[in-house]
VEXDREN-2710 file (C-alpha; in Angstrom, 1 decimal):
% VEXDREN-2710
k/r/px/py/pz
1/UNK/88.4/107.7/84.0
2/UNK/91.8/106.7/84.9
3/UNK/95.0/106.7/82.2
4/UNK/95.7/103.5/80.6
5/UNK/99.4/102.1/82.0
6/UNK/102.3/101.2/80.0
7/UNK/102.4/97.6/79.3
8/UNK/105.8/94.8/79.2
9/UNK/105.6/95.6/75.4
10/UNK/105.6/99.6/75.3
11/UNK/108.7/99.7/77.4
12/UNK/110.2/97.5/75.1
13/UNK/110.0/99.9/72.4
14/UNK/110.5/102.6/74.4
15/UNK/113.9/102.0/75.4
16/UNK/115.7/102.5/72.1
17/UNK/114.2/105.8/71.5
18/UNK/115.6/106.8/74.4
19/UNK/119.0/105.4/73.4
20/UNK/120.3/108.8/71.9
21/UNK/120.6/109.8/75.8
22/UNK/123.2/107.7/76.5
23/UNK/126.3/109.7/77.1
24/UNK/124.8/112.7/78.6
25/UNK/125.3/114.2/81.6
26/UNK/122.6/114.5/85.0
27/UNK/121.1/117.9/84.8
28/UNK/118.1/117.7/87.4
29/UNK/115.4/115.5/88.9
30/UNK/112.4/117.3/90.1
31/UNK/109.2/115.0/92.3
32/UNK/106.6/117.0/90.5
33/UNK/103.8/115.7/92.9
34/UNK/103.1/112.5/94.4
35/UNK/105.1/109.1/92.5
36/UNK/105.3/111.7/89.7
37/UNK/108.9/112.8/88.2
38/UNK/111.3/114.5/86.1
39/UNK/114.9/113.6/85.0
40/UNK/116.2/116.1/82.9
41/UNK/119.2/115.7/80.3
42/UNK/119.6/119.7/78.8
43/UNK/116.8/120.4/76.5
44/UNK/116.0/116.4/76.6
45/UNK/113.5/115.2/79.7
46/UNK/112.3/111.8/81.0
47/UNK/108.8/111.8/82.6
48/UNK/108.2/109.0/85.0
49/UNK/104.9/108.4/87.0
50/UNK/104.2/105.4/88.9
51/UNK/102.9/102.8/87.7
52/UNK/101.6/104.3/84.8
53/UNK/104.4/105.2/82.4
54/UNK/108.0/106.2/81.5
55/UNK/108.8/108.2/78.1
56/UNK/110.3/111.4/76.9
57/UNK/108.3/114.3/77.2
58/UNK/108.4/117.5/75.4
59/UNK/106.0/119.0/78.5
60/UNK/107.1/121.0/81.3
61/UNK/105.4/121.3/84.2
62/UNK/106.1/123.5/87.1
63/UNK/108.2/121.6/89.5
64/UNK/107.7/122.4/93.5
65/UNK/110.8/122.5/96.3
66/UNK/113.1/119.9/95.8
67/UNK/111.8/116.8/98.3
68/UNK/114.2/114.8/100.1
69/UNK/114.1/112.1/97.9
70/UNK/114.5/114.4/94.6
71/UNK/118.4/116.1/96.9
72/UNK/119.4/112.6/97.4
73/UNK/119.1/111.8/93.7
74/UNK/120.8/115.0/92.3
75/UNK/123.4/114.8/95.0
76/UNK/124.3/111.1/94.5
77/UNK/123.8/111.4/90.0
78/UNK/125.6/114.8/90.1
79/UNK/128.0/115.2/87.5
80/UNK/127.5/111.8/86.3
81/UNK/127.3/111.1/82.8
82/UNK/124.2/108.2/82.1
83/UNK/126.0/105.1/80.5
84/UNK/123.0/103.0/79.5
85/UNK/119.5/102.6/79.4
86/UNK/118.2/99.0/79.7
87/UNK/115.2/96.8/80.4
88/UNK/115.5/94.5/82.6
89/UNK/114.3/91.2/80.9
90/UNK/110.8/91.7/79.9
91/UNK/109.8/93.5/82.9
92/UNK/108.5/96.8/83.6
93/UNK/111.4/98.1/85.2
94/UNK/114.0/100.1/83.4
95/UNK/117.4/100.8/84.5
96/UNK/119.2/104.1/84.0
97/UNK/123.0/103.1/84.8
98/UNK/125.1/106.2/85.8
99/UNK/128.9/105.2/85.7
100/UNK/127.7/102.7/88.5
101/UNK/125.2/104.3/90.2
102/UNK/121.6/102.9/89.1
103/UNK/118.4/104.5/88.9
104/UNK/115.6/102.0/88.8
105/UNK/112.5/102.5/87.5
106/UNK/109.8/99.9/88.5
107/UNK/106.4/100.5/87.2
108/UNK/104.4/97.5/88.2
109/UNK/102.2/97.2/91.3
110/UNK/102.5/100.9/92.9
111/UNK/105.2/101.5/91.1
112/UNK/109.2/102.8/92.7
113/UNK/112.2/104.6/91.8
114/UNK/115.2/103.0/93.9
115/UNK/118.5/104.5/93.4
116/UNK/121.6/101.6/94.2
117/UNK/125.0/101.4/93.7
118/UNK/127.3/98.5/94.2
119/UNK/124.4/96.6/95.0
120/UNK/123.2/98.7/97.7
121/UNK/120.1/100.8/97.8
122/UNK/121.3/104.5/98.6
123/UNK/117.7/105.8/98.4
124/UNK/114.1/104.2/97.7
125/UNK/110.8/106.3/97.3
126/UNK/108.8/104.0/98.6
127/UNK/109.6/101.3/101.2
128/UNK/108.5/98.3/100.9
129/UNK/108.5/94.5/101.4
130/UNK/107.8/90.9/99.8
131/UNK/108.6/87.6/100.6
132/UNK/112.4/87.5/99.9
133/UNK/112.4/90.9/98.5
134/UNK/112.9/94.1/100.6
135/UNK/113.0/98.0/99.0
136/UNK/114.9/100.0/101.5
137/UNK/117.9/102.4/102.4
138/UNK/121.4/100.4/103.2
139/UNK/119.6/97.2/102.0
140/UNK/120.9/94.6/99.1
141/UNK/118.7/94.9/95.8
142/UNK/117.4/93.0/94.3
143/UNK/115.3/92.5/90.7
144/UNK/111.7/91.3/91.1
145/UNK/111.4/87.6/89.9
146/UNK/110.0/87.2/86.5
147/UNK/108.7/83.9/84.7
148/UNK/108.8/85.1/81.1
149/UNK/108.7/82.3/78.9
150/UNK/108.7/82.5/75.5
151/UNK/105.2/80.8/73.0
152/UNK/106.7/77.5/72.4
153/UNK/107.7/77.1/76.1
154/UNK/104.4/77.7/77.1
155/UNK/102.5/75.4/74.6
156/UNK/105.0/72.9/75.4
157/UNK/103.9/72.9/79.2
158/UNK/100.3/72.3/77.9
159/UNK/99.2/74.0/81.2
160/UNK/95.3/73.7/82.0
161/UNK/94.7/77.7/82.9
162/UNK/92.9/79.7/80.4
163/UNK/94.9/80.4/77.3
164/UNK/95.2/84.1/78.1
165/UNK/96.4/83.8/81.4
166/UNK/98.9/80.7/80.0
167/UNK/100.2/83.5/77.9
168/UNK/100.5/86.0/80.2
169/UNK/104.0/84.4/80.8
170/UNK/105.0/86.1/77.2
171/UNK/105.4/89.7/79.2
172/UNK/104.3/91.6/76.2
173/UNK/100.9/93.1/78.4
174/UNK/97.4/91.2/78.6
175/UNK/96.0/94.2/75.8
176/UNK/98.7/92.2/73.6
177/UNK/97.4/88.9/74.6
178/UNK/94.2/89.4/73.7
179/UNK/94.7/91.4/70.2
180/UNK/96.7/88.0/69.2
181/UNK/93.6/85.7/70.6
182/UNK/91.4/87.6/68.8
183/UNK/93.2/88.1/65.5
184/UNK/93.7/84.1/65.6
185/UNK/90.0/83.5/66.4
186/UNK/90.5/81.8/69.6
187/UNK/88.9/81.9/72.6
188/UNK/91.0/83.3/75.9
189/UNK/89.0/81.6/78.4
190/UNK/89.6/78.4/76.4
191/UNK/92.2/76.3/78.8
192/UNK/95.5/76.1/76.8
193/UNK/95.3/72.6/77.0
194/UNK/92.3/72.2/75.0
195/UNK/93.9/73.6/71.7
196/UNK/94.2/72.0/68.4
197/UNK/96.9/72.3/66.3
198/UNK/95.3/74.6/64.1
199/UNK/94.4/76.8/67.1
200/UNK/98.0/76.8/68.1
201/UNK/99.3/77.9/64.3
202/UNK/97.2/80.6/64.0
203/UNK/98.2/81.7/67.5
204/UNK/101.8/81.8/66.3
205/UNK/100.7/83.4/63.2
206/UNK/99.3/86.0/65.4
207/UNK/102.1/87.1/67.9
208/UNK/104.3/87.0/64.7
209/UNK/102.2/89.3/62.7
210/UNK/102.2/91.7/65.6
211/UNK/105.9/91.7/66.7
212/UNK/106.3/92.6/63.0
213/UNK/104.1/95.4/62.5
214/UNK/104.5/97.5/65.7
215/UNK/103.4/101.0/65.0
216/UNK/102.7/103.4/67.7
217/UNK/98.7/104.8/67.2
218/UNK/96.8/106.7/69.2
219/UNK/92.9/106.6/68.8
220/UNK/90.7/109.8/69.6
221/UNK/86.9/110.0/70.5
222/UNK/85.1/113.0/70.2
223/UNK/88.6/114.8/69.3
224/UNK/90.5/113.5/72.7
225/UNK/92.9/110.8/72.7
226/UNK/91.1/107.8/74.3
227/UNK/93.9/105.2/73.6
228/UNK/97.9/104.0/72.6
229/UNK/98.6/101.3/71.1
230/UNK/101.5/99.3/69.1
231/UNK/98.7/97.9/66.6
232/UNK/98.2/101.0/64.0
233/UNK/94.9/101.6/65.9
234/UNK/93.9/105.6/65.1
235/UNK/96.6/108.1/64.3
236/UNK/100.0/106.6/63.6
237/UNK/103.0/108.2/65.4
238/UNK/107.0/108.7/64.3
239/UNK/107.7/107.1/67.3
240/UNK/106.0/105.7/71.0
241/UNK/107.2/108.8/72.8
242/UNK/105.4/111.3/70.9
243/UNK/102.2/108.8/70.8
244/UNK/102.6/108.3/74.4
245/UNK/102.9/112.5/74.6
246/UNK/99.8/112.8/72.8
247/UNK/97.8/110.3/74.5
248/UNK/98.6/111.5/78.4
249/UNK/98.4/115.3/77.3
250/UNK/100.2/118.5/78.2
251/UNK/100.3/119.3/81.8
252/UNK/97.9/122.4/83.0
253/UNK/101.1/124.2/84.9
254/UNK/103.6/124.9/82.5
255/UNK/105.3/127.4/84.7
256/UNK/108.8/126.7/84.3
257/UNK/108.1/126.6/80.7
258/UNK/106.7/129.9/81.4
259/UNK/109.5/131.3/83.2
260/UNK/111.7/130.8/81.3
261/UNK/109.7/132.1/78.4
262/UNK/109.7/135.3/80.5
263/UNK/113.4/135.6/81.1
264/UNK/113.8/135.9/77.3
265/UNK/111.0/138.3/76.8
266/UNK/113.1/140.2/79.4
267/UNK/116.6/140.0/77.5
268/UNK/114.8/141.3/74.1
269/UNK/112.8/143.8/75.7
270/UNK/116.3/145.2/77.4
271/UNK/117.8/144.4/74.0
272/UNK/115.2/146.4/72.4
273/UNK/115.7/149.3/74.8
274/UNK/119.5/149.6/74.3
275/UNK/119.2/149.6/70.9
276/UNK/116.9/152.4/71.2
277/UNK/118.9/154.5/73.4
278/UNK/121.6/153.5/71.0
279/UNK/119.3/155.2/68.1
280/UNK/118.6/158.6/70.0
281/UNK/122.5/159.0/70.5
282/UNK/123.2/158.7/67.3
283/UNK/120.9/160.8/65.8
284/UNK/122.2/163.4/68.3
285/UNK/125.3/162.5/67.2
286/UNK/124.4/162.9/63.4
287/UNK/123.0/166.5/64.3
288/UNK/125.8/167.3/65.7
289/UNK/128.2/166.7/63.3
290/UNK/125.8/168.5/60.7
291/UNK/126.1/171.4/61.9
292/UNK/129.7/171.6/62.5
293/UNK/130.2/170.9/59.1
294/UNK/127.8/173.3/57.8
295/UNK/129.8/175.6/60.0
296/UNK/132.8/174.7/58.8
297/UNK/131.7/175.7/55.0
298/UNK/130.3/178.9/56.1
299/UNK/133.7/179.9/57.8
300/UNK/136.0/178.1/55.6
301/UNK/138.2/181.2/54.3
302/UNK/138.7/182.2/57.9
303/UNK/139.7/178.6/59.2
304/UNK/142.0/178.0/56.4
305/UNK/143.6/181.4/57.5
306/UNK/143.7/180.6/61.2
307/UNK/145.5/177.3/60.4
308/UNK/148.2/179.3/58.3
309/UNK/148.7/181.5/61.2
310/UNK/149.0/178.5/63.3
311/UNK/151.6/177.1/61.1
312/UNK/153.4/180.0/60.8
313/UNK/152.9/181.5/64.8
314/UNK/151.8/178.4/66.6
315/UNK/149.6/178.6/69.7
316/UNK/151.2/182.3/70.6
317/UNK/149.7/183.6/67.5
318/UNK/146.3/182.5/67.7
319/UNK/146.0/183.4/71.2
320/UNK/146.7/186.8/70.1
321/UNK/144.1/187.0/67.8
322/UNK/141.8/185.2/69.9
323/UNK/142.1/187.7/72.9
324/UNK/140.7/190.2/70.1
325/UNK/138.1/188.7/68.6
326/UNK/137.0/187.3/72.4
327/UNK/137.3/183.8/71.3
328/UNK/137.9/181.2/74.1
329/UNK/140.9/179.4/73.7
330/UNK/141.9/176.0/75.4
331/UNK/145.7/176.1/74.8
332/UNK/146.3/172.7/76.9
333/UNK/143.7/171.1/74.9
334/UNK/144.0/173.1/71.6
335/UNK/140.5/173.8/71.5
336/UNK/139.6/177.5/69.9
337/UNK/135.9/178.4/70.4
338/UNK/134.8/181.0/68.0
END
């Protein structure tokens, strides 16, 4: 069974947690398989995979040789700091603006990632085509159409579809749709023009109740996260992200994680090992000077006589009585070895 997809609604509470990002500077974009991605800010990273969903992550996976695609993107985005973070409209596309150069997130249908700037598509992942729409290099972008209307609008229209599809037009995500519909008691094969006004009310009642009380849940079954939600449905989160984390799990490769756990095990352990080297020399050290000063309180009387002599005769003296007693005597480095 397949992951649930991000809905209109979910991105719109997803892009002012990521808000804090704003300001920072392109670190890296990795394609970590196919329509799956990484953009990384520091310690802070985005995941993005098409269609499904777009949030921060705290999981690393391990990220293959940079594609084509992923050394376009770091070479047009390097050293760029990301300006803002925006929805477009209602839609499921999400718009990381870089000083000017756009990264475009578009998670309905198949999903994209189009990179543009000055209107201009400089790279696309996928290309593809509509009917006065066309996703490819050199080409002029432009934003997918969208009908969002808001609930008044769309009772005022009094159209004769189904009241669920009718409200479709709201962009929030048919799960949305039909937890208002249901909460209001109404029907959403029932066509919108068939409603009474009471049916209407509660309908507003609804949507209102539901824009108020948005709280990221996640809902488990047999101890694994089966579902998200904005409705307080299951475990209630801080924030979507971390719900959003929770629900579509911890990648199975963590090997960058792991790496670069590694490459810190390495620094202590070398730490460790100087520090131990560090230990032995001074112990040798501490020996050492032990037993020079144990000699130096077994011989004091004669050392306090040599260094009158020294005083009195300098160097020539001592050497004298160095030559008999056989001491070695250094005289450039005034060193007397008794």
């Amino acid at each position: 069974m397949g992951k649930s997809q991000m809905a209109n609604l979910d991105y719109t509470l997803i892009v002012p947690e990521l808000q804090p990002l704003a300001g920072r500077f392109f670190d890296k974009f990795y394609e970590l398989e196919k329509g799956k991605f990484r953009l990384k800010f520091g310690r802070d990273n985005i995941i993005i995979e098409l269609p499904l969903r777009l949030h921060k992550t705290k999981y690393i996976e391990q990220a293959p040789e940079a594609s084509s695609f992923a050394m376009k993107i770091r070479k047009e985005l390097k050293g760029k700091k990301l300006s803002s973070i925006s929805q477009h409209g209602k839609d499921r596309v999400i718009v990381f603006d870089f000083e000017g150069t756009q990264l475009i997130a578009e998670l309905f249908g198949k999903g994209n990632l189009v990179l543009i700037r000055d209107g201009k598509i400089l790279a696309v992942y996928s290309r593809e085509k509509w009917k006065g729409r066309e996703l490819k290099a050199r080409a002029e972008y432009k934003f997918p159409s969208t009908e969002t209307r808001t609930l008044d609008e769309i009772f005022a229209a009094k159209g004769e579809k189904p009241v669920a599809a009718e409200l479709r037009a709201l962009d929030i995500g048919m799960s949305y749709v039909r937890a208002i519909l249901e909460d209001a008691k109404v029907l959403d094969s029932k066509p919108l023009n068939e409603l009474t006004k009471k049916e209407t009310e509660e309908i507003e009642k609804s949507c209102k109740k539901l824009m108020d009380s948005l709280s990221p849940a996640v809902s488990y079954e047999d101890g694994k996260p089966i579902a998200f939600s904005l409705m307080k449905e299951g475990k209630e989160f801080p924030n979507l992200c971390e719900a959003l984390d929770e629900y579509y799990g911890m990648p199975e490769a963590g090997a960058e994680e792991q790496t670069e756990k590694n490459k810190e095990l390495e620094k202590l352990q070398h730490l460790l090992k100087t520090q131990e080297e560090k230990l032995v020399e001074f112990a040798k050290e501490e020996e050492e000077a032990k037993k020079k000063a144990a000699f130096i309180y077994e011989n004091y009387g004669q050392i306090e006589e040599l260094l009158s002599i020294y005083k009195k005769g300098g160097l020539d003296a001592i050497e004298k009585i160095a030559k008999e007693k056989e001491w070695k005597l250094n005289k450039k480095e005034k060193i007397l070895e008794i």
